[in-house]
Structure formats: structure tokens, C-alpha cells
C-alpha positions as semicolon CSV with decimal commas, in nm:
position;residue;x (nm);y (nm);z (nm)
1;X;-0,205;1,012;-0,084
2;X;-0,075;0,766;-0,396
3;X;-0,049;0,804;-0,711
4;X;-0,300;0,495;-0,909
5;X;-0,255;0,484;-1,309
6;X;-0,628;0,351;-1,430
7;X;-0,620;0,304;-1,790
8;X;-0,362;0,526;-1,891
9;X;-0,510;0,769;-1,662
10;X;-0,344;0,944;-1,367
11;X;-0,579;0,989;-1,065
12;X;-0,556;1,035;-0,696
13;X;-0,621;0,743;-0,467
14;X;-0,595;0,674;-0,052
15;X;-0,427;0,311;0,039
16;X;-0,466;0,300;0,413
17;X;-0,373;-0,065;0,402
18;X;-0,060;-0,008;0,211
19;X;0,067;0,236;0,456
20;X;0,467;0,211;0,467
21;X;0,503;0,167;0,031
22;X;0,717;0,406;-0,188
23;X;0,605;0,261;-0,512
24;X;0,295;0,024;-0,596
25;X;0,205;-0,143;-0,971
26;X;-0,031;-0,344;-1,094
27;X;-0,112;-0,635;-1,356
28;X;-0,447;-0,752;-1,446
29;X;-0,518;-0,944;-1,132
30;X;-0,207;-0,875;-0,903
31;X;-0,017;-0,611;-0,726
32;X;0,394;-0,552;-0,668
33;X;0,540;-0,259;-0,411
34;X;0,879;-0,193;-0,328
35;X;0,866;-0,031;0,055
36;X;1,024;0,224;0,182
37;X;1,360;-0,020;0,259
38;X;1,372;-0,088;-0,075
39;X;1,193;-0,431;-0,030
40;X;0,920;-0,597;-0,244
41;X;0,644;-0,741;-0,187
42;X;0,357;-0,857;-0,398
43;X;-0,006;-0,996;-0,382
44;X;-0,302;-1,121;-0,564
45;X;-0,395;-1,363;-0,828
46;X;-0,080;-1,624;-0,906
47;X;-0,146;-1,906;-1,072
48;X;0,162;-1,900;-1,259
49;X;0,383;-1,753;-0,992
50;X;0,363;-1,391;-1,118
51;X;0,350;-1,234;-0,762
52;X;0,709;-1,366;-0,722
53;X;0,685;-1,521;-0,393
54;X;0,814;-1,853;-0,497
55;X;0,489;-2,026;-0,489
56;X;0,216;-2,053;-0,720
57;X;-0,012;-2,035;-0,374
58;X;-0,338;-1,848;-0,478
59;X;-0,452;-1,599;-0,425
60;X;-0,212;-1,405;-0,182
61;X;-0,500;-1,175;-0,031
62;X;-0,224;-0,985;0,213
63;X;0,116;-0,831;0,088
64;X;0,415;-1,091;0,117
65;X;0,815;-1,051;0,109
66;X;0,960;-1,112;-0,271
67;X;1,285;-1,239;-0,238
68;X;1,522;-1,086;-0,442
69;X;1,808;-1,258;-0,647
């Protein structure tokens, strides 16, 4: 079971496809995680590169690596 903030508002929520994530957020039309190595990954709209993949590819429908600096 996760943890989802909706508009300021704390309520319970079941990922099954995001199985293996310690933390999850959210912007307006994409997604970050960090796993449970520590690793992040991101996904949805990005335009402007805000999923942090190094790409402005859109949209990333399927979690991918973030390299880290």
C-alpha cells in the first residue's frame, strides 16, 4: 500500500505497477521515484525535459533510469 497526496490530501492508494519504489511524487503531468537502491527514475509528460532523463522524448509512458550528477 502507498501513500498518494491528492490536493493536499493524504489518501491510500495500490501501485501494482510500481512495485519495487520507496518514494513516488508527482507534477502536473509527470511522475519521479527513487527505488528501493536509492535510484530514480521518472515518467510522463516532458516536453521540456522535466522527467530528467536527458531527453525531451515524450511522453515516457514506462518508468526510466535518471541519471544522477
Amino acid at each position: 500500500m502507498a501513500e498518494a497526496i491528492l490536493r493536499d490530501r493524504a489518501c491510500q492508494a495500490t501501485f501494482q505497477a510500481l512495485s519495487g519504489f520507496a518514494l513516488v511524487d508527482g507534477g502536473d503531468l509527470h511522475s519521479l521515484a527513487i527505488d528501493q537502491n536509492g535510484d530514480a527514475w521518472g515518467w510522463g509528460l516532458n516536453d521540456y525535459g522535466q522527467v530528467g532523463t536527458g531527453t525531451n522524448v515524450t511522453p515516457i509512458l514506462v518508468p526510466e533510469a535518471i541519471q544522477m550528477p
